[in-house]
N, CA and C atoms as an extended XYZ file, in Angstrom:
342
Properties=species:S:1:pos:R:3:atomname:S:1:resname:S:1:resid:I:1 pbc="F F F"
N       115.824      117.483      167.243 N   UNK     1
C       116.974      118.361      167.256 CA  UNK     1
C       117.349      118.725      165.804 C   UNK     1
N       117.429      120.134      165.551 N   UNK     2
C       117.951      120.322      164.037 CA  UNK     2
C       119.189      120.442      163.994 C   UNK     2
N       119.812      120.030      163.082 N   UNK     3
C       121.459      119.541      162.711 CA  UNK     3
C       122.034      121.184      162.272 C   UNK     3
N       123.084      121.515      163.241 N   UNK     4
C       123.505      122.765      163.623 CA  UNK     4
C       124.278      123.253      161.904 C   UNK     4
N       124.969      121.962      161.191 N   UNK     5
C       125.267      122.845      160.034 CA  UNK     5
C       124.167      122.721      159.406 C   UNK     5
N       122.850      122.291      158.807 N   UNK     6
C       122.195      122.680      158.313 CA  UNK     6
C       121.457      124.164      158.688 C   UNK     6
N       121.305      124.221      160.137 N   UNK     7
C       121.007      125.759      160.237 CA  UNK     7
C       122.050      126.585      160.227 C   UNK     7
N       123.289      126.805      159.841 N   UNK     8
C       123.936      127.894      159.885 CA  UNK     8
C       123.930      127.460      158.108 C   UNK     8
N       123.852      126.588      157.469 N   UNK     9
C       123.841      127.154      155.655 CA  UNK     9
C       122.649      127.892      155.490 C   UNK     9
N       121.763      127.317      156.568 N   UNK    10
C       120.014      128.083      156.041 CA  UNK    10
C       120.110      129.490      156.384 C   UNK    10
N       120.940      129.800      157.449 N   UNK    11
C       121.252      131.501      158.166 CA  UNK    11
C       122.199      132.029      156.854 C   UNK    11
N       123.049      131.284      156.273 N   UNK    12
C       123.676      132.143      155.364 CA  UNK    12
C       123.510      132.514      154.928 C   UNK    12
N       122.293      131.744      153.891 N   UNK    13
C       121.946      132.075      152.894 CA  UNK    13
C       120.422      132.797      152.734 C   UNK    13
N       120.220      133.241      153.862 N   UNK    14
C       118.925      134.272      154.100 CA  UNK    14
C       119.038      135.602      153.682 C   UNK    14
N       117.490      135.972      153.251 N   UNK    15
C       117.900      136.713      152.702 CA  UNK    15
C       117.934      138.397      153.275 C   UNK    15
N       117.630      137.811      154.259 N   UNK    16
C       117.472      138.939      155.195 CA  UNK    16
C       118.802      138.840      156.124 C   UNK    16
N       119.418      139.693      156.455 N   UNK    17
C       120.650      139.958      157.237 CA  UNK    17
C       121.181      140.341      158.304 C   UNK    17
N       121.272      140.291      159.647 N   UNK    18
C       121.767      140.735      161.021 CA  UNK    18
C       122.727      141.885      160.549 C   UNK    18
N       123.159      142.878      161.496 N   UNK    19
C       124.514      143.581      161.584 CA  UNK    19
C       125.335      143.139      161.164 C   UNK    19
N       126.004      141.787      162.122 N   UNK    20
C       126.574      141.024      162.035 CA  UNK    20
C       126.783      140.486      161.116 C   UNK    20
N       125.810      139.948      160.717 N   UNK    21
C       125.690      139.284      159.019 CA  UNK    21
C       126.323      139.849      157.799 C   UNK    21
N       125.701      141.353      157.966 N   UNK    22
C       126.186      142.665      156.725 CA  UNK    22
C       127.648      142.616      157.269 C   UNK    22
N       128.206      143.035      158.190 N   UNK    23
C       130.000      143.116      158.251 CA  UNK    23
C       130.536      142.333      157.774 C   UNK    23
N       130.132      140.642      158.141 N   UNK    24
C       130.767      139.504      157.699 CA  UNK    24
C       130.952      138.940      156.329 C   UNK    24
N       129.576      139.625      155.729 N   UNK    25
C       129.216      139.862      154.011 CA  UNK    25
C       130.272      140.359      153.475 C   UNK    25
N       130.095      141.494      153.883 N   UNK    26
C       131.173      142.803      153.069 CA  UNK    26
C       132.595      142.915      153.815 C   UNK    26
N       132.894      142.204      154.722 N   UNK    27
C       134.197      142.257      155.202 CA  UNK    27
C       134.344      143.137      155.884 C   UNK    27
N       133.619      143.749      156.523 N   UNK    28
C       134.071      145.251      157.675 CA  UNK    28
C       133.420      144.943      159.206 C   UNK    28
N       134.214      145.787      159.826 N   UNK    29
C       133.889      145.458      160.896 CA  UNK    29
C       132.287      146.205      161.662 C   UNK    29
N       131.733      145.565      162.191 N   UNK    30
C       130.525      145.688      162.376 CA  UNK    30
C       130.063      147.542      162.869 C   UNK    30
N       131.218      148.370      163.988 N   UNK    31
C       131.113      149.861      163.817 CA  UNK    31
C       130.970      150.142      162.541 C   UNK    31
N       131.899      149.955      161.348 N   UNK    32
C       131.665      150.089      160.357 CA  UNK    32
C       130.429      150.581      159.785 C   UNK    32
N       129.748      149.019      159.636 N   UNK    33
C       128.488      149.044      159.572 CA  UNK    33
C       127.364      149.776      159.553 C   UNK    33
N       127.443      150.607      161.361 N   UNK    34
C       126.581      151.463      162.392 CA  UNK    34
C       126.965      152.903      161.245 C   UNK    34
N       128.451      153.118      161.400 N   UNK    35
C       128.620      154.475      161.018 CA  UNK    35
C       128.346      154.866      159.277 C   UNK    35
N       128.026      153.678      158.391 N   UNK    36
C       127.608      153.910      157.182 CA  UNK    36
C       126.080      154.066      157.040 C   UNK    36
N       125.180      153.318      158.052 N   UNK    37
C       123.760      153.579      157.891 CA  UNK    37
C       123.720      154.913      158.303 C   UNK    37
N       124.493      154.998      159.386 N   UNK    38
C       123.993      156.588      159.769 CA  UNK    38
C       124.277      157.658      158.897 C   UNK    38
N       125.215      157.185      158.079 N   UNK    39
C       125.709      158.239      156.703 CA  UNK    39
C       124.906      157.629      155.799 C   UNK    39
N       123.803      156.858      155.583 N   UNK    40
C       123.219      156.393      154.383 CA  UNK    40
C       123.832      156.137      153.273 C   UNK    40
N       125.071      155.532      153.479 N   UNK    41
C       125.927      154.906      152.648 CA  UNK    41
C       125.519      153.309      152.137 C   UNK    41
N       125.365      152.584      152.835 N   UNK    42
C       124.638      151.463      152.400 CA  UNK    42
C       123.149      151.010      152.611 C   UNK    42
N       122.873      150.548      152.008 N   UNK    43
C       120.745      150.278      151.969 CA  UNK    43
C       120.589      149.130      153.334 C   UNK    43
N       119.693      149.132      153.671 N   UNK    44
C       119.342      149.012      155.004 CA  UNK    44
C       117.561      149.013      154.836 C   UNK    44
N       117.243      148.550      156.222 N   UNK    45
C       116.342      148.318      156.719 CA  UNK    45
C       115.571      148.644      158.062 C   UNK    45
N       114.845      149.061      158.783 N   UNK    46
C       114.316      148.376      159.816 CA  UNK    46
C       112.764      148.246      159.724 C   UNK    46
N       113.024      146.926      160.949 N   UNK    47
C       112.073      145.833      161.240 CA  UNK    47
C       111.852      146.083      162.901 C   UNK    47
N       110.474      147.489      163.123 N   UNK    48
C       110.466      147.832      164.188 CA  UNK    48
C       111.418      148.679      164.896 C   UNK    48
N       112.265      148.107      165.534 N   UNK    49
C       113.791      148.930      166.300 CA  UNK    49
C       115.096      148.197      165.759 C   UNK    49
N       114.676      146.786      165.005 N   UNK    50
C       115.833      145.913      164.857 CA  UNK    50
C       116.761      146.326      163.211 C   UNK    50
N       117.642      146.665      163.200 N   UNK    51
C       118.202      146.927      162.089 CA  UNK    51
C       118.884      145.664      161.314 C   UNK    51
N       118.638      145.589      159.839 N   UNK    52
C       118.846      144.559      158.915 CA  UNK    52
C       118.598      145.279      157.442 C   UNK    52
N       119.338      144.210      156.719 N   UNK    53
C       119.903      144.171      155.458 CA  UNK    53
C       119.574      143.047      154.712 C   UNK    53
N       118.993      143.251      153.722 N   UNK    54
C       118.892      142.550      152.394 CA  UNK    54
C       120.002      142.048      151.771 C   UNK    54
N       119.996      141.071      151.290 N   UNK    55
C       121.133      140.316      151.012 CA  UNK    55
C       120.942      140.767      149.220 C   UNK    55
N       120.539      140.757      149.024 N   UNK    56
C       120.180      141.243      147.458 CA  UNK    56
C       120.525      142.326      147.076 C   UNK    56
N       120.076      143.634      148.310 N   UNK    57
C       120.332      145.039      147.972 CA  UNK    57
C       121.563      144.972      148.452 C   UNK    57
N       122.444      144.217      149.083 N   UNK    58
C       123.813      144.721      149.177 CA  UNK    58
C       124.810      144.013      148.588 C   UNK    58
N       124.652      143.233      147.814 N   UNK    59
C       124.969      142.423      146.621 CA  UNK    59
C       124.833      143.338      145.341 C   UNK    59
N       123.883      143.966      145.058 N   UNK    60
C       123.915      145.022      144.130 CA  UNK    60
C       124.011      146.639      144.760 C   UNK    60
N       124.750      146.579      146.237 N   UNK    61
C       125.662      147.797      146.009 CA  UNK    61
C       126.898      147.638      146.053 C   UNK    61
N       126.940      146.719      146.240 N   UNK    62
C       128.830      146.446      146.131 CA  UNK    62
C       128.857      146.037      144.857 C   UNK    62
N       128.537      145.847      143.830 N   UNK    63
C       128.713      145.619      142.500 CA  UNK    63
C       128.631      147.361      141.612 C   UNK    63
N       127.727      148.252      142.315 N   UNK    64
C       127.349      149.550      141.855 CA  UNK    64
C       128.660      150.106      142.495 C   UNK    64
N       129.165      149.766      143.584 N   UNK    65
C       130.263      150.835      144.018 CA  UNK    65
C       131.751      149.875      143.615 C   UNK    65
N       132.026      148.873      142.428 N   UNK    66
C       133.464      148.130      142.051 CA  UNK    66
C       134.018      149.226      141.577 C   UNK    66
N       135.048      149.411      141.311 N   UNK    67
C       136.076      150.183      140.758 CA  UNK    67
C       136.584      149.346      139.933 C   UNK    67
N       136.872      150.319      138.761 N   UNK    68
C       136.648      149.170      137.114 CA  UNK    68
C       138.722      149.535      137.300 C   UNK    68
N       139.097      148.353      136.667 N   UNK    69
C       140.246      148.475      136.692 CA  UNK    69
C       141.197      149.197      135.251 C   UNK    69
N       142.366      149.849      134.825 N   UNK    70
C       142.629      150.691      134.500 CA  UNK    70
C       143.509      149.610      133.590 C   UNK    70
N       143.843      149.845      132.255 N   UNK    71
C       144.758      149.355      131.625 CA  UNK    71
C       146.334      149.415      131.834 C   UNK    71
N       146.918      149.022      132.447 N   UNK    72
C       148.203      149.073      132.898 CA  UNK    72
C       148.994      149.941      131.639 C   UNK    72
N       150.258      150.713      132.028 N   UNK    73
C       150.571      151.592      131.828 CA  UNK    73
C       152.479      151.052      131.392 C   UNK    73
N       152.379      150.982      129.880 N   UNK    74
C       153.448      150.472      129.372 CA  UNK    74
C       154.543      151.037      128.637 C   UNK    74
N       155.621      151.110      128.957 N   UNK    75
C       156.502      152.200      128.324 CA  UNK    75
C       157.454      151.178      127.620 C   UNK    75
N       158.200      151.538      126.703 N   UNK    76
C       158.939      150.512      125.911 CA  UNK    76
C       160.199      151.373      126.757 C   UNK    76
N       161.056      149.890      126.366 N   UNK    77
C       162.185      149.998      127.609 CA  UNK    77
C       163.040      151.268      127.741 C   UNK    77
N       163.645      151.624      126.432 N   UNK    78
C       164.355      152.717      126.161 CA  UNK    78
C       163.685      154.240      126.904 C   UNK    78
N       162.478      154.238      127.358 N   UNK    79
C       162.174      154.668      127.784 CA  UNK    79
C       162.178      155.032      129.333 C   UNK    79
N       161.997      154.120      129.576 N   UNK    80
C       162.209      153.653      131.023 CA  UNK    80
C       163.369      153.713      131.826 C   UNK    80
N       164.148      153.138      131.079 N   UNK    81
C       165.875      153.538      131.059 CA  UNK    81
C       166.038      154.785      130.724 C   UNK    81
N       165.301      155.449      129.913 N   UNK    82
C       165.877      157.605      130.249 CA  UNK    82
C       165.584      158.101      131.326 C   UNK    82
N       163.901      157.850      131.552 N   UNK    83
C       163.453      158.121      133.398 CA  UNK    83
C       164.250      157.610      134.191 C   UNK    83
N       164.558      156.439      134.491 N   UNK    84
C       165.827      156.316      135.316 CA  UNK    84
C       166.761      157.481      135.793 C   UNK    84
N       167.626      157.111      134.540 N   UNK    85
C       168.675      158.171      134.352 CA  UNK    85
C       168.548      159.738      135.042 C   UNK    85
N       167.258      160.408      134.096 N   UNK    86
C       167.130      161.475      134.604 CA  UNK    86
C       166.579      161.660      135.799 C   UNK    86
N       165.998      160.494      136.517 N   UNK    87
C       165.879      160.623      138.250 CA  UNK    87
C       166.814      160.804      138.826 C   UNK    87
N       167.960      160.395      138.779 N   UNK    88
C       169.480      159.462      138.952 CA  UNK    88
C       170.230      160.792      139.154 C   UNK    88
N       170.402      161.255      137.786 N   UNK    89
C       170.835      162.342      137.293 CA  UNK    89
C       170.454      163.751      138.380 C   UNK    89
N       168.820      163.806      138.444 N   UNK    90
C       168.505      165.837      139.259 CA  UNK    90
C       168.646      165.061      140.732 C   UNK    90
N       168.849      163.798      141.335 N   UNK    91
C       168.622      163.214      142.575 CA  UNK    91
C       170.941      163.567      143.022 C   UNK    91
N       171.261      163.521      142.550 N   UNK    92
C       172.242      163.616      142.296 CA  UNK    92
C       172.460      165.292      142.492 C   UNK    92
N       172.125      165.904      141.111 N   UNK    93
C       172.129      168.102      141.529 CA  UNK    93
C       171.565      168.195      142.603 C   UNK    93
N       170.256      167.629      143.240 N   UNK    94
C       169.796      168.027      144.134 CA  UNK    94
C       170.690      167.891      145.359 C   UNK    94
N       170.820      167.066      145.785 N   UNK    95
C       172.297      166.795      146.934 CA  UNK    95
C       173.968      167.938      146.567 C   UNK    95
N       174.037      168.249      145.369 N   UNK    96
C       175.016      168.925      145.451 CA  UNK    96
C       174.863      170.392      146.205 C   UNK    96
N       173.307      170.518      145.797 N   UNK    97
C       173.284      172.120      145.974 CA  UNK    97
C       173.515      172.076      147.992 C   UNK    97
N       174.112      173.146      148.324 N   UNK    98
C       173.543      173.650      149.658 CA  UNK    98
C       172.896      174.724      149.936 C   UNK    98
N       171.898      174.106      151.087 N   UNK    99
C       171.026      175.101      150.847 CA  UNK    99
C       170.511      175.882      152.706 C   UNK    99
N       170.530      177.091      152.604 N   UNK   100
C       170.531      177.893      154.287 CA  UNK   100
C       169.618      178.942      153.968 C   UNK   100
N       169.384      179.531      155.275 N   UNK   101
C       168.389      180.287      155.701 CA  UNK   101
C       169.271      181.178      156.194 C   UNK   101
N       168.949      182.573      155.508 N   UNK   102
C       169.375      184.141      155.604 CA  UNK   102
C       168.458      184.331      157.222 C   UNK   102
N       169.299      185.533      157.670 N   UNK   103
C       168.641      185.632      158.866 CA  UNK   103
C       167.036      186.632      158.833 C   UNK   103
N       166.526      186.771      157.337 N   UNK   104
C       165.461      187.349      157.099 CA  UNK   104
C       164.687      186.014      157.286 C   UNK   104
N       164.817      184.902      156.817 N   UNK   105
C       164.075      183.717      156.652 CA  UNK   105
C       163.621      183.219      155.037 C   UNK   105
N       164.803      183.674      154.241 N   UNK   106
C       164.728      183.921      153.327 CA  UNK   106
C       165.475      182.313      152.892 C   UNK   106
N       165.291      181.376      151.673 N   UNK   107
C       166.050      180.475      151.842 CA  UNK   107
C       167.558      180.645      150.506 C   UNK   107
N       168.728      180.325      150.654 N   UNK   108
C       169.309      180.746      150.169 CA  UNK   108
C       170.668      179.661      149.851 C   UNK   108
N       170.803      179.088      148.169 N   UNK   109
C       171.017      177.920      147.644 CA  UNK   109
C       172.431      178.111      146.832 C   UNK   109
N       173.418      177.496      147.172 N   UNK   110
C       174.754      177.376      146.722 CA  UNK   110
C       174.961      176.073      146.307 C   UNK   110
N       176.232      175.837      145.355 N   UNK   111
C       176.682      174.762      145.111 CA  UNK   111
C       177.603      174.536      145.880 C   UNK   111
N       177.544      173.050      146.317 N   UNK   112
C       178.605      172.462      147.503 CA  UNK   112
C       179.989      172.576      146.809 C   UNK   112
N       181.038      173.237      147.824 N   UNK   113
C       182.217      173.645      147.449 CA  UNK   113
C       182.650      172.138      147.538 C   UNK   113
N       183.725      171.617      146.892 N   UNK   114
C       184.250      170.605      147.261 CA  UNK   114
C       185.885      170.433      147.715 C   UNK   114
């Protein structure tokens, strides 16, 4: 009898891949999967009628398709505190104005009487 976790580390780490296998790899769900080979979006295989994946080639396409991350975007405070303000500020005119539709369909913008 072979010892069931030794064959599921030996299935993991094969290098050849089920459907199943590729979704569980890459985290998607196995349609997924179906509808990217058929778009030749990810590298693939077949073996006769049986469809499979290389564990190698999809290890180096998910490394070819990372998205490199962006240097965060830093404003010194005084700054930050004017954007405020001037959100604050036209969020504010904007609510004063009123605003209707002429019976052309024309739109037509007053300041709220108070």
């Amino acid at each position: 009898m072979v010892n069931k976790n030794f064959q599921n580390e030996h299935e993991s780490q094969s290098p050849i891949m089920s459907v199943s296998e590729a979704a569980q790899f890459l985290r998607i769900t196995v349609p997924t999967v179906y509808a990217w080979v058929h778009e030749r979006r990810i590298p693939h295989r077949h073996h006769g009628r049986r469809l499979v994946f290389s564990r190698n080639d999809l290890e180096k396409w998910s490394e070819a398709h990372a998205v490199a991350m962006l240097e965060p975007l830093t404003f010194p405070r005084n700054e930050v505190n004017q954007l405020h303000r001037n959100r604050h500020k036209h969020s504010k005119t904007m609510r004063s104005l009123k605003t209707e539709r002429t019976a052309d369909g024309s739109i037509f913008s007053d300041e709220k009487e108070n």
